[in-house]
C-alpha positions as CSV (number, residue, x, y, z in Angstrom):
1,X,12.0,8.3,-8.8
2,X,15.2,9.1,-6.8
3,X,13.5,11.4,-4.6
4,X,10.6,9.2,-3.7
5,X,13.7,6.2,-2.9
6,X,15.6,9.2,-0.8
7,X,12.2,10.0,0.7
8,X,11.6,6.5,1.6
9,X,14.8,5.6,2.9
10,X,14.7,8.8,4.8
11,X,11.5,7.9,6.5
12,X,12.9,4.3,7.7
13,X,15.8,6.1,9.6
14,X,13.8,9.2,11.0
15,X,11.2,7.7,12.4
16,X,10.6,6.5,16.1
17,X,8.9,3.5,16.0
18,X,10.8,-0.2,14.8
19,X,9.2,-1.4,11.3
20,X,8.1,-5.2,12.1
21,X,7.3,-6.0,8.7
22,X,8.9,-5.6,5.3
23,X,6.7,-6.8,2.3
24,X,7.3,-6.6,-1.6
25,X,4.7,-6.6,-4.1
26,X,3.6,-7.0,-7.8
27,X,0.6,-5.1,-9.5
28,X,-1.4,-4.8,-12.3
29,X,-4.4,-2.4,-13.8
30,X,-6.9,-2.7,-16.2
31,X,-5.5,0.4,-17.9
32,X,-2.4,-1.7,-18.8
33,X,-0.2,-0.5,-16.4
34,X,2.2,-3.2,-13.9
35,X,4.2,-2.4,-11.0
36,X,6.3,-3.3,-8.0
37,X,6.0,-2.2,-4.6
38,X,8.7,-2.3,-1.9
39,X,7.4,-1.1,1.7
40,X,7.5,-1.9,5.4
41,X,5.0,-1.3,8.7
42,X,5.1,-0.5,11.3
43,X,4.3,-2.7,14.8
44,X,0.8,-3.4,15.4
45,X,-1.4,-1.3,18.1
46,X,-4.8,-2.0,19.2
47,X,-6.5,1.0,20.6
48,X,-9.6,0.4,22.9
49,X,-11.5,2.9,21.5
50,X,-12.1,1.2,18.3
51,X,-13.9,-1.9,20.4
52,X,-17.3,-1.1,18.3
53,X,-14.8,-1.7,14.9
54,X,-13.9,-4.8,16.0
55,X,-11.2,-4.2,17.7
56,X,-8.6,-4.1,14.6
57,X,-4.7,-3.7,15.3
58,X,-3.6,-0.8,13.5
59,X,-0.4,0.0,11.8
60,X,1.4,2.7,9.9
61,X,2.7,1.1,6.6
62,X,4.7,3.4,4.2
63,X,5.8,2.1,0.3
64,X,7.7,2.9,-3.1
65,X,5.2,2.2,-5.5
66,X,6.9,2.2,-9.4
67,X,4.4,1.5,-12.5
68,X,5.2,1.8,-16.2
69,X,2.7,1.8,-19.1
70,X,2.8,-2.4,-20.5
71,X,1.9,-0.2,-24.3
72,X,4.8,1.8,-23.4
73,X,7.9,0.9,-21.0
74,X,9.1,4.2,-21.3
75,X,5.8,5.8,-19.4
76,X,6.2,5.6,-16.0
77,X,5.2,6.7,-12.6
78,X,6.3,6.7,-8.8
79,X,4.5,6.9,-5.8
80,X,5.5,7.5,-2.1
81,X,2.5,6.6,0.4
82,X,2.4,6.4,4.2
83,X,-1.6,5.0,5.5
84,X,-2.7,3.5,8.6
85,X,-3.8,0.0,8.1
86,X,-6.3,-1.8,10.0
87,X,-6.3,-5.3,10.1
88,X,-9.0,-7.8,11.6
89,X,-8.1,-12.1,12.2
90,X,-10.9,-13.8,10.4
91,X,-9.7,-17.3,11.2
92,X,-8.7,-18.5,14.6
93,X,-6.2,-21.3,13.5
94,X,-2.6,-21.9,13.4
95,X,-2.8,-20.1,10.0
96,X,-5.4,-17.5,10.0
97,X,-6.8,-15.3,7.6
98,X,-7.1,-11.4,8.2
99,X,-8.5,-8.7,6.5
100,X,-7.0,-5.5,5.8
101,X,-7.9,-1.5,5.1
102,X,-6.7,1.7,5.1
103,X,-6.7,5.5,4.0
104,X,-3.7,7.2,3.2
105,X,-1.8,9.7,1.1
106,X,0.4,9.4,-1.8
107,X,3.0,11.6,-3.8
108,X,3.3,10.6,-7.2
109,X,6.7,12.1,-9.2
110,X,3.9,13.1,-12.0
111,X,0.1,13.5,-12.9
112,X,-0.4,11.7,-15.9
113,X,0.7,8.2,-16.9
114,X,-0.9,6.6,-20.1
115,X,-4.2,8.3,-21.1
116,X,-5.0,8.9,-17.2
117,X,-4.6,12.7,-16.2
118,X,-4.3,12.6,-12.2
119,X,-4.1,16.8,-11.9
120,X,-2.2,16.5,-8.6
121,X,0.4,15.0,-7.3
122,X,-1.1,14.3,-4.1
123,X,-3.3,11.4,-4.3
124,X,-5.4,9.6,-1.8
125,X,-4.5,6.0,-1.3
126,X,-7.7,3.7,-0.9
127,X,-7.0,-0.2,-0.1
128,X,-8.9,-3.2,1.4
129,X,-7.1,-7.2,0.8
130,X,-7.3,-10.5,2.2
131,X,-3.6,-11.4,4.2
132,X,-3.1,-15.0,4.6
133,X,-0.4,-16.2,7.6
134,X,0.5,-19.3,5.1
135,X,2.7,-21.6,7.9
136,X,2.3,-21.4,11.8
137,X,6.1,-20.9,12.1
138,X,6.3,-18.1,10.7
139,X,4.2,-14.9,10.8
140,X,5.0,-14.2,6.6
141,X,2.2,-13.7,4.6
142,X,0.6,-13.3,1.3
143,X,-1.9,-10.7,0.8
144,X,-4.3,-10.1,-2.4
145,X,-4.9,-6.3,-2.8
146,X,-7.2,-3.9,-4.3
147,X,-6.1,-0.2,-3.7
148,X,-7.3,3.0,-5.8
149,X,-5.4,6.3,-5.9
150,X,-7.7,9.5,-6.1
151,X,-7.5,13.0,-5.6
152,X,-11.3,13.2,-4.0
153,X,-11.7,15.9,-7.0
154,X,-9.5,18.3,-5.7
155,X,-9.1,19.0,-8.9
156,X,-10.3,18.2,-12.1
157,X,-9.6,16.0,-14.2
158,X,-9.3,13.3,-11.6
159,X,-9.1,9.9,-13.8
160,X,-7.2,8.1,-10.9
161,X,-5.6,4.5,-11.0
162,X,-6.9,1.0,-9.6
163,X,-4.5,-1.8,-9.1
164,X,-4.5,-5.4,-8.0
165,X,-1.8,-6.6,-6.2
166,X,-0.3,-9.7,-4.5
167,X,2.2,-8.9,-1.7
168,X,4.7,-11.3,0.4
169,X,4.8,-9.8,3.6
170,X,8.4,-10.8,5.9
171,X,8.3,-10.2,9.5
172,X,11.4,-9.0,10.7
């Protein structure tokens, strides 16, 4: 865990864009395992070429993810990802409702957490939620998330992890 927190906190100081948003997050998976999330993105862009997708604005978002086994507190696993996000308003009004996707990459401290055997420590981070802008005064949110973490069968055995996750998203 230290080294994904140094990794993380390296990231926020190396790199050349200002974060806009910080969020923090609780999860849960059907395999019994819960977790906490602390992350930030980056500002929004909106890049012409992706006029026939709707025109999303797209962000870099990076995270600390840290699950432990509910069966077994002493099980546990962390997870630095960095993924663009895309993110399309739903709702014109005064608090709108956007949706939200993205492909990323993960490193996880270890491969196998519970009975799921994840082979590598790279892991692809899959995610798509619904982000509500809860008051027109302020641009915080709450977003409902479902992201999976797979190696694409780089190697074998590849059990991966699903999560659900509620995030409060702070603009800063």
């Amino acid at each position: 865990m230290k080294t994904a927190a140094v990794a993380l906190a390296a990231a926020t100081f190396l790199l050349p864009v200002q974060a806009d948003e910080w969020h923090v997050s609780a999860s849960y998976s059907t395999d019994q395992l819960r977790g906490a999330r602390v992350g930030y993105r980056t500002e929004s862009t909106q890049f012409d070429f992706l006029q026939w997708a709707g025109s999303p604005q797209v962000s870099l978002e990076m995270g600390l993810n840290h699950w432990q086994d509910s069966n077994d507190t002493s099980d546990n696993i962390t997870a630095f990802t960095v993924s663009p996000v895309f993110q399309w308003q739903l709702t014109e009004s005064a608090t709108p409702l956007y949706l939200e996707a993205g492909i990323g990459g993960s490193y996880f401290d270890k491969t196998r957490i519970g009975d799921r055997r994840l082979s590598t420590q790279f892991q692809f981070e899959d995610r798509v939620g619904l982000s509500w802008q809860y008051s027109a005064a302020s641009d915080a949110r709450i977003t409902v998330q479902y992201s999976h973490y797979s190696n694409a069968d780089i190697k074998r055995p590849n059990d991966g992890l699903d999560f659900y996750s509620i995030y409060w998203v702070l603009p800063i």
